[in-house]
Structure formats: C-alpha cells, structure tokens
C-alpha positions as CSV (number, residue, x, y, z in Angstrom):
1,X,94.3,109.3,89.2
2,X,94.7,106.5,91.8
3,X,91.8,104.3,92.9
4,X,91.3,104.4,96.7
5,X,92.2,100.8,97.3
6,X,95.9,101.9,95.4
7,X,96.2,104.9,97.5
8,X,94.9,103.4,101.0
9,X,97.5,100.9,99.9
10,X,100.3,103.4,99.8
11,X,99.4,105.0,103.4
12,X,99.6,101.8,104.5
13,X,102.4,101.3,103.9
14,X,104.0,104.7,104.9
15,X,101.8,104.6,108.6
16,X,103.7,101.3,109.0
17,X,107.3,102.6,108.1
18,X,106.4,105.8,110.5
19,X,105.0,103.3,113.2
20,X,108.1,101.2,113.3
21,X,110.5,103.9,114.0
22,X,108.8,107.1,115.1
23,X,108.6,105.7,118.9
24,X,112.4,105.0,118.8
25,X,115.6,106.9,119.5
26,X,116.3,107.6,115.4
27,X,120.1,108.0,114.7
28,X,119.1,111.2,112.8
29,X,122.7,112.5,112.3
30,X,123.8,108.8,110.9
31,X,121.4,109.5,108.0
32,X,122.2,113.3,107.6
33,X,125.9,111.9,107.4
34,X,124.7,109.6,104.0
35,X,125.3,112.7,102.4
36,X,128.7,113.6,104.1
37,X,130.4,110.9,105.5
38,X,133.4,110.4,103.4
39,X,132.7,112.4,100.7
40,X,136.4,112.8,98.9
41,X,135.8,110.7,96.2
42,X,134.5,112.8,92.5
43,X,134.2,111.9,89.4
44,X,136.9,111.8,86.9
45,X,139.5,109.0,85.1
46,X,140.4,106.3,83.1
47,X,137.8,102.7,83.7
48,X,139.8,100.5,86.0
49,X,140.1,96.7,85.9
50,X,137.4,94.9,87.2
51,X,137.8,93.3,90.7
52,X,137.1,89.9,91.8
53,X,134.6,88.9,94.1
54,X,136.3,87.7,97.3
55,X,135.5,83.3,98.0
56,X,131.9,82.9,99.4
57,X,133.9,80.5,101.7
58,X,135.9,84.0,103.3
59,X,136.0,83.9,106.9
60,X,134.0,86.8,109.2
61,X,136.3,89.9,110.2
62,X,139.3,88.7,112.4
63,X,140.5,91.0,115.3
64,X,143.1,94.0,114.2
65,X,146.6,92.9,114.3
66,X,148.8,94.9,116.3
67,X,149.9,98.1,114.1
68,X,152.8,97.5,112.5
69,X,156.4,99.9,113.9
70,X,155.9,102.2,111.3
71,X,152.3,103.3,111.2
72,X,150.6,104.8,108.3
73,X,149.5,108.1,108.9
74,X,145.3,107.8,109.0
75,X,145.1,110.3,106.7
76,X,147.5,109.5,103.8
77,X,145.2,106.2,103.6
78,X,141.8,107.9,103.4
79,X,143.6,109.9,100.9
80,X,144.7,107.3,98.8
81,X,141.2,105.9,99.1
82,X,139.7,108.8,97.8
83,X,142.1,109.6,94.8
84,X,141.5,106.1,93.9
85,X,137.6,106.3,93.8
86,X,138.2,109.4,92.1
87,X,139.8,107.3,89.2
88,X,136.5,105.5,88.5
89,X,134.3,105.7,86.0
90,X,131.8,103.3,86.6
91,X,131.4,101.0,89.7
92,X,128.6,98.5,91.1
93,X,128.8,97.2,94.4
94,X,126.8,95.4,97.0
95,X,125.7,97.5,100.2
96,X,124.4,95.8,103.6
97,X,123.9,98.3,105.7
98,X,122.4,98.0,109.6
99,X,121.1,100.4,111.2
100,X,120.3,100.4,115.3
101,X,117.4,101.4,116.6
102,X,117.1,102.2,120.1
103,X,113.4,101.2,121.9
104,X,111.9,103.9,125.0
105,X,113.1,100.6,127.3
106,X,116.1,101.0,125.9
107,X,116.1,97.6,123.9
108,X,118.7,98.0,120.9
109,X,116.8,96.6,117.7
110,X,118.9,95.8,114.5
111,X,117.4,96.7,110.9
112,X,118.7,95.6,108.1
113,X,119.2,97.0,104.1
114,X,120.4,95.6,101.1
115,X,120.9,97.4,97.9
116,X,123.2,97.2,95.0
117,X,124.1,100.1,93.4
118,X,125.3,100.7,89.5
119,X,127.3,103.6,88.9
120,X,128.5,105.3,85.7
121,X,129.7,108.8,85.8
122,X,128.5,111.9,86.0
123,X,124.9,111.2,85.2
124,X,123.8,107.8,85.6
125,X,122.7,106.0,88.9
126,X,120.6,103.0,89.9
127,X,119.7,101.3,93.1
128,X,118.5,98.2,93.7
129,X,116.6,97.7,97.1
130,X,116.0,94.2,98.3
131,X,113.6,93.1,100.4
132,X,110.8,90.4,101.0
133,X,108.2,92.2,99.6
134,X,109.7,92.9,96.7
135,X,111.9,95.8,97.0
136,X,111.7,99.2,95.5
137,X,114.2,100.3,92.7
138,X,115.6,104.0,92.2
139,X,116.9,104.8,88.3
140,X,118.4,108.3,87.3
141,X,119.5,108.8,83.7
142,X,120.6,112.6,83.9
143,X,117.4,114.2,83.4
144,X,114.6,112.2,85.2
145,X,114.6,110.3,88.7
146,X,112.1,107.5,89.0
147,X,111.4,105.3,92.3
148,X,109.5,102.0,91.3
149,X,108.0,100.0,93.9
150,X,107.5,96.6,92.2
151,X,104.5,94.7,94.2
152,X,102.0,97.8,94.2
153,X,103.5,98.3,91.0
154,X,103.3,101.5,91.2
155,X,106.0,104.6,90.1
156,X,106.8,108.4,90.9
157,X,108.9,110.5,88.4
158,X,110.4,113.7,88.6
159,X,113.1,116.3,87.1
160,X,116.3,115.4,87.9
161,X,119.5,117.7,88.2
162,X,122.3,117.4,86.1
163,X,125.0,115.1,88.3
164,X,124.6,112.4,90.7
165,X,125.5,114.2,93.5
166,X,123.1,117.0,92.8
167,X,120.7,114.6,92.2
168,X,121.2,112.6,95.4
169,X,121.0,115.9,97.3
170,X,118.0,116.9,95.6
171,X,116.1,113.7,96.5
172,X,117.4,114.6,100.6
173,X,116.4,117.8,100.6
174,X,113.2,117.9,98.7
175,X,111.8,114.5,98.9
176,X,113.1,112.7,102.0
177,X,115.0,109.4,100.5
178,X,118.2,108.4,101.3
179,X,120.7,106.2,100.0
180,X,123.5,103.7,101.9
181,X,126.9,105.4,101.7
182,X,125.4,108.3,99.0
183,X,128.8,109.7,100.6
184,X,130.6,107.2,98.2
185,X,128.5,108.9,95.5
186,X,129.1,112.9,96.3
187,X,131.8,115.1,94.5
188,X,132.3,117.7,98.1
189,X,135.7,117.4,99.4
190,X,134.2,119.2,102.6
191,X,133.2,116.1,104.4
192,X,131.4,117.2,107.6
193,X,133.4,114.0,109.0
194,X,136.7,115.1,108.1
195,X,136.0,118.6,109.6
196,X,136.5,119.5,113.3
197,X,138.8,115.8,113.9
198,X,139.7,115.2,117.6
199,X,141.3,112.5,116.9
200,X,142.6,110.2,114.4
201,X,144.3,106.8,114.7
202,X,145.6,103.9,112.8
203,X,144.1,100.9,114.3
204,X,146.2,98.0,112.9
205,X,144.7,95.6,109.6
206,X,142.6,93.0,109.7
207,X,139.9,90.8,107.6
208,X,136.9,92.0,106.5
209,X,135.4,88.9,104.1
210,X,138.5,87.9,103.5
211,X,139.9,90.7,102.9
212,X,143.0,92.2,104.3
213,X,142.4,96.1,105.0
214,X,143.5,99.6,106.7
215,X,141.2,99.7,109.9
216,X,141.4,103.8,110.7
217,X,139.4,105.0,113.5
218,X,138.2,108.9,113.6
219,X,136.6,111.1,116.3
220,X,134.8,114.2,116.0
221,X,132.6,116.2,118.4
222,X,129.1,114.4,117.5
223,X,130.6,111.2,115.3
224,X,133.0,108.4,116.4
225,X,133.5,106.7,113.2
226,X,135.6,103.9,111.6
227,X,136.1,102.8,107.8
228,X,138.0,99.6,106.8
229,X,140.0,100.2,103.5
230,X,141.8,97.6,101.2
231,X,145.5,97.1,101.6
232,X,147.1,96.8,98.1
233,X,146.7,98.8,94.8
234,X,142.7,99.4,95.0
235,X,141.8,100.9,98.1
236,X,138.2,99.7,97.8
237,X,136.0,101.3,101.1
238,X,134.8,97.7,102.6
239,X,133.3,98.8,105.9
240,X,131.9,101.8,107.4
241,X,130.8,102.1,111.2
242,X,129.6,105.3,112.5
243,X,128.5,105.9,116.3
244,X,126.2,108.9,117.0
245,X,127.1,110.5,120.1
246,X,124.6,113.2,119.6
247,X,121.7,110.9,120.6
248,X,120.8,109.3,123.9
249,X,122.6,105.8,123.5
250,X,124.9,106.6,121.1
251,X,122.9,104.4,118.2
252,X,125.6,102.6,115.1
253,X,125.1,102.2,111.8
254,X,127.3,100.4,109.6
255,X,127.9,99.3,106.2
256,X,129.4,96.7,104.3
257,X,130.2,97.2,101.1
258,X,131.4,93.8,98.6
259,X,131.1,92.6,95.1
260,X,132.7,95.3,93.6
261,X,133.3,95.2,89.8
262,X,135.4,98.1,89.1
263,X,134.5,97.9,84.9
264,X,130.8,96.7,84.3
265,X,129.7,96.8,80.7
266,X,125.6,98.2,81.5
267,X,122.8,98.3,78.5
268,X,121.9,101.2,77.0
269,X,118.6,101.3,78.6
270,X,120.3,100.4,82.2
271,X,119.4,103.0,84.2
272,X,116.1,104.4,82.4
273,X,113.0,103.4,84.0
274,X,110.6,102.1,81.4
275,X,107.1,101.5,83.5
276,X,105.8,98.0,83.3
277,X,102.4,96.8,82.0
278,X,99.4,98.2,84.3
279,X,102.0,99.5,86.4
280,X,100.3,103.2,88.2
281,X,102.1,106.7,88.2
282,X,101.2,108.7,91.4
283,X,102.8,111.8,92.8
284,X,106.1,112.0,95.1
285,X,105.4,113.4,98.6
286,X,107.5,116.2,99.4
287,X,109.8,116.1,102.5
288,X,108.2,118.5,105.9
289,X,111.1,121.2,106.5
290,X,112.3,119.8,109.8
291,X,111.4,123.0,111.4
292,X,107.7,122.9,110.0
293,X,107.6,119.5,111.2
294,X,108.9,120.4,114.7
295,X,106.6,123.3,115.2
296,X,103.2,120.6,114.0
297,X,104.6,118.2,116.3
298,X,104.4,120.7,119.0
C-alpha cells in the first residue's frame, strides 16, 4: 500500500492535469480520432531498410508548389502509404505532437508532446514520453501493459490483450490514456476519417524537414484534415493536421512524425518493464463512462 505523502503526490498531480484543461474548449473528437485517424496500415511483411534521418540543418516546411498537370489521385497516395506501412515489421519514430487549446476568452493556447515510439509487430510496443519532469514511459510485451512514471517512481501494471491494437484500444476504453497517432499503430481499415469524405484534394508537394512530400487535404462532416506523405519509394506519414469542426473554434492538433528507422535491432528485454529499485506499484484508475461522467457533472 501507498503512504499518504505517495498518494497525495499522485492527486496532485492528476488535479493539476484536470485544472489545466477542464476550463478549456477540449478538442475531444481530435483524441477520439488517435484511435481512427488513418488507420490503414496492419501488420504484416518482410523488415524494410532502415531510413536515414533527414540533416538537422533541414529547412522549416516551404509553401506547396503548384500541383503538378497531372494530379495524383488523393486516394491512390494514402493507399500507397498504407500498403507500405503495412510492409513493416518493426518501426521507431519520433512524434511531436501539438495540441490547441482554446481558453473561455477565447485565447488559443499551444501544448506540446513528445514521445518516441518503438514498434515491433504484433505484440510489442513502447513509448517514450518526454517531458521536464521526467516523463512517463508506456511498455507492452504481449501480455502485460505497464505505465512508469520515473520521478515519483512509481508504476501501474495490468493484463494486456494479445495485439497492439487491441491493446491500444483497451487502454482508451478502459483506462483513459491515449497515444500520438495510435492510428499509425491500429490494424482497422474502417477509418472513421476515410468514411463519409466530402471532399478530397491533392494539394501540390512541398518540404516538411527537408523533406519533399504528397500534401493531401480531406473533409468530412466533423474533421478537416491534412497528412503530408513522402514522395519516393517509402511513403513514410510526416505530418498530420486535423481541425475539429465539431467544437466551438474549430481547435487543431497536429503531428510531426521524424527519425524514422525503418529496421531497428531492440534487446530482448526492450519493451518489458522491469521496476527499478524502491520504485512503488499502485493501482490504475479506471476511465468514467462518458455518460456516467456527464450525468455527475450534472
């Protein structure tokens, strides 16, 4: 069991995370989409070669060139995207996500998320949050998920389902934590943002770190979403921007995805959790139903 300084430590630190957003305009559908955004992608194929990081010289985004005559159809890209991430095995890359949060004056505040995440498929995840404080690190090694914050140095484990994406889903649905572009990570070619399209449209190409990519642009009833995907023979995802039209102010969140290696070599012990010395197990706190939590906030 906890001590009381341990556990008043942990509400502490969950009061402050629900006092820093609960009195703003929450782009609730961005983070539902986590789990839906793009998710084409499956797991199956050979290991592909590993990429090379782009120059830590590369220039910021340029403008979209003009399309060129003879457009690629928007589709047949995200397509090609998919098939390729399909072909992966295992994967890390580098996520900085940003998320806007929209003040009752109507102030627009920017918060920002790192974490690099270490893939190897079906069964093996682990995420790697960075913050000042020390950051908070997710393993699952196809039977048990851990979350590990490092400077209470404290740890919650639990049964864990058999795949990634079940797993991913299972930590939604019963615990509350999402991941940055957990769509990149899912297996259901029913992607809520592929569904009900009012538009689609090839934008042109332009530079995203340097490098040259597909810059599609999609429309659906709630979502106005864009995704920026490598020209040339690994259509690597290396920007995601979705707009929520569904809340008041239409809030963004985007992602930028970089430092992909497309064949790392991980230790056996990679993504177990093995608890440091002194370090505390408590229990996970399961997510309210939205609906109970709607009818208590009432």
């Amino acid at each position: 069991m906890l001590g009381p300084k341990t556990l008043d430590r942990l509400n502490d630190l969950r009061s402050n995370h629900s006092r820093s957003t609960s009195p703003m305009k929450i782009p609730s559908l961005l983070s539902a989409m986590f789990f839906s955004t793009v998710a084409l992608f499956g797991y199956a194929g050979p290991l592909a070669a590993t990429e090379q990081p782009a120059a830590s010289n590369a220039q910021p985004a340029a403008a979209d060139s003009p399309a060129p005559a003879t457009q690629p159809e928007p589709m047949a890209v995200l397509k090609q995207m998919a098939t390729y991430l399909r072909s992966l095995e295992r994967f890390k890359v580098r996520v900085e996500k940003t998320t806007e949060l929209i003040l009752p004056t109507d102030q627009r505040l920017h918060q920002d998320q790192t974490v690099e995440i270490a893939i190897q498929k079906p069964d093996r995840l682990r995420a790697d949050f960075q913050n000042l404080s020390g950051g908070r690190q997710l393993f699952y090694d196809g039977k048990t998920f851990t979350l590990y914050t490092p400077e209470p140095n404290v740890y919650a484990s639990a049964t864990a389902a058999p795949t990634i994406d079940e797993t991913l889903a299972l930590l939604e649905d019963q615990y509350g934590i999402s991941m940055p572009i957990a769509d990149l990570l899912l297996a259901d070619p029913q992607s809520s943002l592929v569904r009900n399209l009012e538009s689609k449209t090839y934008v042109g190409q332009s530079l995203v770190r340097g490098v040259a990519c597909h810059h599609l642009a999609f429309q659906t009833p709630e979502v106005d979403w864009e995704i920026w995907i490598e020209d040339g023979p690994k259509p690597l995802p290396r920007r995601l921007l979705l707009t929520d039209k569904s809340v008041e102010g239409s809030p963004q969140w985007t992602s930028d995805l970089s430092d992909w290696d497309l064949a790392p070599q991980f230790p056996t012990d990679f993504f177990t959790f093995t608890p440091p010395q002194d370090a505390q197990k408590i229990k996970f706190l399961e997510a309210v139903p939205a609906a109970q939590s709607t009818k208590t906030a009432k």
